[in-house]
Structures are given as C-alpha cells and as structure tokens.
C-alpha positions in Angstrom: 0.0 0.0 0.0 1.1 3.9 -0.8 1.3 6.0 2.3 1.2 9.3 2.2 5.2 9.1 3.5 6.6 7.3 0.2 4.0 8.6 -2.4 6.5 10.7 -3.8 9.3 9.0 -2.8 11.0 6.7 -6.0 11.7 3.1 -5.4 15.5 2.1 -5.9 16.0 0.9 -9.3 18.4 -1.8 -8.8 20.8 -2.9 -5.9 23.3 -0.1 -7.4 21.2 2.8 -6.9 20.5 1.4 -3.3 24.2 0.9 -2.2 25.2 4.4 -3.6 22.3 6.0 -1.2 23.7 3.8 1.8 27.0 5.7 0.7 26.0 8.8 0.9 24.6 8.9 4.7 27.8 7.1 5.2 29.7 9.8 4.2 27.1 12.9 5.7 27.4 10.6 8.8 31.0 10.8 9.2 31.0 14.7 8.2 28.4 15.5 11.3 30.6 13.1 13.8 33.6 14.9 12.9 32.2 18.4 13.6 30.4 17.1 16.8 33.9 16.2 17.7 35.1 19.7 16.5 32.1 21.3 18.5 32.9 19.8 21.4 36.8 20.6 21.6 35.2 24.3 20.2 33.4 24.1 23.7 35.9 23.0 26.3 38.2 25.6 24.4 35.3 28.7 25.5 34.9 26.8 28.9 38.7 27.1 29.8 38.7 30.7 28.3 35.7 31.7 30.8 37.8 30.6 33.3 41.0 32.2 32.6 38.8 35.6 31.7 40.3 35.3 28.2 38.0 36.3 25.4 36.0 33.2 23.8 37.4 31.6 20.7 34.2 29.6 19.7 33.4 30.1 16.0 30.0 31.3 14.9 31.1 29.8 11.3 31.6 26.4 13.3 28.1 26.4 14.6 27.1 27.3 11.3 29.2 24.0 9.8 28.0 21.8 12.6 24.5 23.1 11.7 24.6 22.2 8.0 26.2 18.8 8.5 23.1 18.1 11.2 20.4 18.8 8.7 22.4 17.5 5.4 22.2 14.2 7.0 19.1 14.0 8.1 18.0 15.0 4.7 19.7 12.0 3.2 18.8 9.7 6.3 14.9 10.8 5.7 15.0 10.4 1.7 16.7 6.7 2.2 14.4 5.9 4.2 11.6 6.8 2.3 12.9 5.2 -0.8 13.3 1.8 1.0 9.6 2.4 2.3 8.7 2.6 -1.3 10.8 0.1 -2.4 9.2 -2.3 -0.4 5.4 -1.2 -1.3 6.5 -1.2 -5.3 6.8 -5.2 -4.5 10.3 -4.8 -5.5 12.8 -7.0 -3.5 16.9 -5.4 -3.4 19.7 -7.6 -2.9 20.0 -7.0 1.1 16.7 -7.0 1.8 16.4 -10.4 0.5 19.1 -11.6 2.5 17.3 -10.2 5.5 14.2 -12.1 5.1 16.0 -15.2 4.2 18.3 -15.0 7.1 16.1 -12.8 10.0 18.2 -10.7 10.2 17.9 -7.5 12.9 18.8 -3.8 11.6 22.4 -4.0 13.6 23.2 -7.2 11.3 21.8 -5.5 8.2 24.1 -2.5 9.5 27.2 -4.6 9.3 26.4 -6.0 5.7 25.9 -2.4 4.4 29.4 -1.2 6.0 31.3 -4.1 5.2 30.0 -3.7 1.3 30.6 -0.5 1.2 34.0 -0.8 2.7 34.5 -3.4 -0.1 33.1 -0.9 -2.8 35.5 2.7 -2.1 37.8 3.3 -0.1 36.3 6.9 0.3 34.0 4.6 2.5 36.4 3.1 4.5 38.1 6.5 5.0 34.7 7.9 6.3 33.7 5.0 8.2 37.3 5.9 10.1 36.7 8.9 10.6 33.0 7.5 12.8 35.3 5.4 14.3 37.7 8.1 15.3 40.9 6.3 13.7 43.3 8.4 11.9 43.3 5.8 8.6 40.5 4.7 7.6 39.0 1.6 9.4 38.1 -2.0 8.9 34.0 -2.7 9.7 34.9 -4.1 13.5 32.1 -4.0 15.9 33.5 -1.0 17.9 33.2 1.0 14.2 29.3 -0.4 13.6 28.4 0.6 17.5 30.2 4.2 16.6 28.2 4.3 13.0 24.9 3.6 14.6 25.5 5.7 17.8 24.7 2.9 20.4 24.7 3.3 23.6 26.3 0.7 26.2 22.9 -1.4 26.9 22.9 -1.9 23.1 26.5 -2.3 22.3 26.4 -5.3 25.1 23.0 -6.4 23.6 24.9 -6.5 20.0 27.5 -8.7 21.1 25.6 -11.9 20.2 25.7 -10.7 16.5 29.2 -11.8 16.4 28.7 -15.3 17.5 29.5 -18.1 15.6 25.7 -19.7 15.6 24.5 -16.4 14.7 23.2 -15.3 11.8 26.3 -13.6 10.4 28.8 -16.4 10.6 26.7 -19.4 10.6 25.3 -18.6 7.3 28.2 -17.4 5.3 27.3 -13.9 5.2 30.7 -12.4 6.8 33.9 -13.4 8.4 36.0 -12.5 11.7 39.4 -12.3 12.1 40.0 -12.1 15.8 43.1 -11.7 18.4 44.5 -14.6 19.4 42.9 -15.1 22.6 39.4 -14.0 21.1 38.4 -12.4 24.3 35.8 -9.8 25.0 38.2 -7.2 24.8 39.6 -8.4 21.0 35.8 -8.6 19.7 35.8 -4.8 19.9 38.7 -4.4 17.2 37.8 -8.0 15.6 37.5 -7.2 11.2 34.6 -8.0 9.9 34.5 -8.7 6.2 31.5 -9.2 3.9 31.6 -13.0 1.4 31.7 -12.6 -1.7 28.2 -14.3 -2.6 26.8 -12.1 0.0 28.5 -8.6 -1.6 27.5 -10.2 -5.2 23.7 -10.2 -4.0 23.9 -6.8 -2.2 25.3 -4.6 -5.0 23.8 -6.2 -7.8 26.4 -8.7 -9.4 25.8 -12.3 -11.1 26.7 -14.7 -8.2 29.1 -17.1 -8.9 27.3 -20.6 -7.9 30.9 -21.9 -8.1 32.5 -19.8 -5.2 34.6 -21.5 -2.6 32.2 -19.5 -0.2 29.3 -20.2 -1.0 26.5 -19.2 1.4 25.0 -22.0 4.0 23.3 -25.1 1.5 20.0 -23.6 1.2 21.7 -20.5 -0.6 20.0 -17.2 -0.4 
C-alpha cells in the first residue's frame, strides 16, 4: 500500500542505486561526527577561556558547519528511508533485503552487511567509516566501528555482542567473516575485522553470483 510518506518518494531501481544512497549517509554521517567532535573541543576551548577571563574563541562559522552537516544528514537519512519504504510497497525486492528475510536478520546485522559492502566498494568509504570510528586511517568494519556508525549506547552495544557469535546469523550462514586476536576475548571482539563473502556482496550490490565460489552461502543458498 502507498502511504502518504513514500508517495512521492522513488523506489530504488536496482541494488546499485540502493548501495550508492547507503554511501551517501555514510559519508554525511562521518561529516556530522567529525564536527560534533570539533564542537565539542570548540566548547571546552570557550569553557577554559571563561575561566582564565580570556576572550571566547568559539566560531560562529563552526556552529554554522555543525548546523549544516546536522540537517544534510538527516535530509539524506529521511530520503533513504523513504525510498526503502517505497521500495518495499512497489513489490520490488533489493539484494540486502532479500538476504534479511532469508536469514532474520535484525537492523544492527543489516548494518554490518551495508558497512562491510561499502567498505569493499570505495575506499572513500572506509576512510569515512574511520573517521566515525575516530581512527586516523581509515578503518576496517569491526564491531567498535558499527556501534560508533549507529550511535549505540552501552545497553545496546552489550546487547549486539551476540551478533558476532559463531551460531548467529552472520557467521553461521556465510554472510561475513572475523578475524580475531589470538585469545578471542571480549576485549579483542571490539577491534575484531569483519569482512563481507563474496556471494553475500555479489547479491547486495547487484552482481551475477558465482554458484561456483569456494564460499558459498549456508546449502540452502540465499
């Protein structure tokens, strides 16, 4: 059914259109976090002037940035979403989603497929999804970076462990892979890489899938 929320929203055309918008927050995302960052230092900068009676240093043009970045990505957050509402009530069925319904998976799992595709697609991602995670380089999709992408507080983060077990969804179907420390402790999950399969990126972003991969997704198959 058309809601008055997607009616003029347009469907995704294919998987490509899809990943590209999944980019894009990615990237407005990791602009915002950045100048939340900046806002904050901007802030204990005025706070320590205030105290030593020197005259405040906090930008008016910062504000402005931080303001910008705030409402560019909730523009692009809003118009995703919308176009995956419409998406769905076109009857058309994308890549991921189809993987989600197969698999049940949650929104934090489908959260680490979309990272570790587009981390896989750009390295402009990567390089953003670093800059969520507060890393100088880039980043790897680990948990700590998808707990920093989607903002989660402690409860949840704790709650999101179970993602990463082996009978869970993630690894017990194919979908991903961990690399882990060597004592794969709690504290080595945090950093642990997460890296999308290749059947699993094929059917996300639109490519033929290769029945004949060495990893192929659990027997049923997607």
């Amino acid at each position: 059914m058309t809601t008055k929320s997607t009616q003029h929203a347009e469907p995704f055309a294919d998987d490509v259109v899809y990943i590209a918008a999944e980019g894009s927050l990615l990237l407005a995302r990791a602009d915002r976090m950045d100048l939340d960052r900046k806002m904050a230092d901007a802030k204990e900068d005025n706070r320590r002037d205030t105290i030593g009676r020197r005259k405040s240093t906090h930008s008016s043009e910062l504000q402005r940035q931080w303001s910008g970045a705030v409402e560019a990505e909730e523009q692009v957050r809003n118009d995703l979403e919308r176009r995956i509402a419409a998406t769905v009530s076109s009857g058309k069925v994308l890549g991921l989603e189809a993987l989600c319904r197969k698999y049940d998976l949650d929104a934090f799992e489908r959260t680490v497929l979309v990272l570790a595709a587009l981390v896989a697609l750009d390295s402009k991602y990567e390089n953003a999804l670093g800059n969520v995670a507060h890393e100088t380089f880039g980043s790897d999709v680990s948990p700590q970076a998808v707990w920093a992408y989607s903002e989660m507080d402690m409860a949840a983060r704790i709650a999101s462990r179970v993602a990463f077990s082996p009978s869970a969804a993630l690894l017990k179907h194919g979908l991903v892979t961990m690399t882990w420390g060597r004592s794969a402790s709690p504290y080595d999950l945090r950093s642990a890489t997460v890296q999308i399969r290749q059947r699993a990126f094929d059917l996300i972003v639109g490519l033929p899938v290769d029945e004949s991969a060495d990893d192929n997704l659990d027997a049923d198959g997607p």
